[in-house]
N, C-alpha and C positions, 0 to 999 in steps of 0.2 A: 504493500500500500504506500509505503515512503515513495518509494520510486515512480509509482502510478501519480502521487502526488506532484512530485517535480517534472513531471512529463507532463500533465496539467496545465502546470503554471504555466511551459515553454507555449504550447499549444494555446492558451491562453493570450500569452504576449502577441506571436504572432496574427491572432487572431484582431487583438487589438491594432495592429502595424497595419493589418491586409483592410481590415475597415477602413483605415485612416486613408490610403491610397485611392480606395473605392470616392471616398466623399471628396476626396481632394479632385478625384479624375471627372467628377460630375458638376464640378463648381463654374461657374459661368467662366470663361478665359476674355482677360483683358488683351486687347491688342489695338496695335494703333487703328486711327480711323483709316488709313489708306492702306492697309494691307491687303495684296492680292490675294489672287488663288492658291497659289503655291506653298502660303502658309496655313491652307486647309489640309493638302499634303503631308508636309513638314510637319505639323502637329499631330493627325493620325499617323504617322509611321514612328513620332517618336512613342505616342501612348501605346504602338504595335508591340514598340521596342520592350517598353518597360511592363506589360503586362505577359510579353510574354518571358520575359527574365523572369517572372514572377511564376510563371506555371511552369517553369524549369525545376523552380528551387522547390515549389509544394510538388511534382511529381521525384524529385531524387529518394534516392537510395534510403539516406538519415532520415525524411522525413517521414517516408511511405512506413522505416522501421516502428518511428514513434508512435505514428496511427495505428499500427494495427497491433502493438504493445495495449493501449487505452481500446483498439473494438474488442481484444480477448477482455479485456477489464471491466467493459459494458459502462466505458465513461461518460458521462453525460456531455462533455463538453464537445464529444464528436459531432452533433447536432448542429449546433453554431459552424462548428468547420466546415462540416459535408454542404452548408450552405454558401457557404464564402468560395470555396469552392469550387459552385457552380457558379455564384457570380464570378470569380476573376475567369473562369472558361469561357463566359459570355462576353464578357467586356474583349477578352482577348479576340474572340470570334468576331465580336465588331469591328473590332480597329486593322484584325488583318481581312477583312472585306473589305470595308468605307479603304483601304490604302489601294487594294485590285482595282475597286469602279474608280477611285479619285487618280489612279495611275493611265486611264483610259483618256482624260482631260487632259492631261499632262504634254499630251505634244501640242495644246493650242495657248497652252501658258506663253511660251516662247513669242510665235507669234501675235500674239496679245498684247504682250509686252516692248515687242521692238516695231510694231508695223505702224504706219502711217496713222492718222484718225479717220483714213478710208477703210476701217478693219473689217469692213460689210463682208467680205468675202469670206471669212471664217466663222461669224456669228450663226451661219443657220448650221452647219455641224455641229458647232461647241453647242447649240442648241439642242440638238437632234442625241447627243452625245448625253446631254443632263437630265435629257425626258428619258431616253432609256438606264440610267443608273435610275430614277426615280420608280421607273415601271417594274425594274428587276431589283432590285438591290434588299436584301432583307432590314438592313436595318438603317443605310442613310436616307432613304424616302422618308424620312417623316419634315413639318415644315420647318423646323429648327434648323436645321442639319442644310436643308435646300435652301432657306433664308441666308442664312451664312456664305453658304456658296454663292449664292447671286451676290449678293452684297460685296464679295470680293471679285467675283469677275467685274462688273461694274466699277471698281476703286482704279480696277488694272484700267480699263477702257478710260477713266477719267483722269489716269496718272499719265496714262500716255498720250489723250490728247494735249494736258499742262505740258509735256516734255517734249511732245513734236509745234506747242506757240511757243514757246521758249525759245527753240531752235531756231525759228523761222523768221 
């Protein structure tokens, strides 16, 4: 029981760590007013990153021993876990999806970015491009997620026409 106890605790701690991350990854994200698309990208691939370092470290070796030390032990604090669990799998599932469809927009960044403010000629793809991640995509269809992205395609088209009057 000692050792059940301190295996507890650890499981415990963790538990409080993987919350902490959950709440922190669901928190609104400040960013400048003129940031592109790119940093919709950059953002899901970093949260790809650290979520899935994160289901690295609850499937190892040490971990899997400790759990199933506390399920012969019929711990009560596996409940808490077995949930957290399936949240960071989900969260993980999300962000390496949202990175696949958001990696599909990714060749119109470029030209978005450097083309004239005649960029008529890429809009109805990039167009065509965001209705099918919305149509297919399990989890960045919703309007949060699609507000964002417009919001940032739009900053790009507005940075680029400032930077091609600039020029001119």
């Amino acid at each position: 029981t000692e050792v059940t106890e301190k295996l507890e605790e650890a499981v415990m701690i963790w538990t409080k760590q993987i919350r902490q991350v959950l709440v922190e990854s669901e928190q609104i994200r400040r960013e400048a007013d003129d940031v592109g698309p790119s940093a919709e990208l950059e953002h899901w691939k970093s949260r790809m990153s650290s979520f899935n370092s994160l289901l690295d470290e609850i499937k190892s070796s040490r971990v899997k021993k400790i759990i199933s030390i506390l399920q012969a032990a019929r711990s009560k604090t596996l409940k808490q876990w077995k949930e957290l669990d399936a949240s960071i799998t989900i969260a993980a599932n999300e962000a390496k999806d949202n990175v696949r469809y958001l990696y599909t927009l990714d060749k119109f960044f470029g030209p978005l970015a450097n083309a004239s403010p005649v960029m008529m000629e890429h809009i109805p793809s990039l167009m065509n491009t965001v209705f099918m991640i919305y149509c297919t995509s399990p989890y960045y269809n919703t309007s949060e997620h699609m507000t964002s992205l417009f919001l940032k395609i739009t900053n790009q088209m507005i940075n680029t026409c400032k930077t091609y009057l600039c020029e001119g």
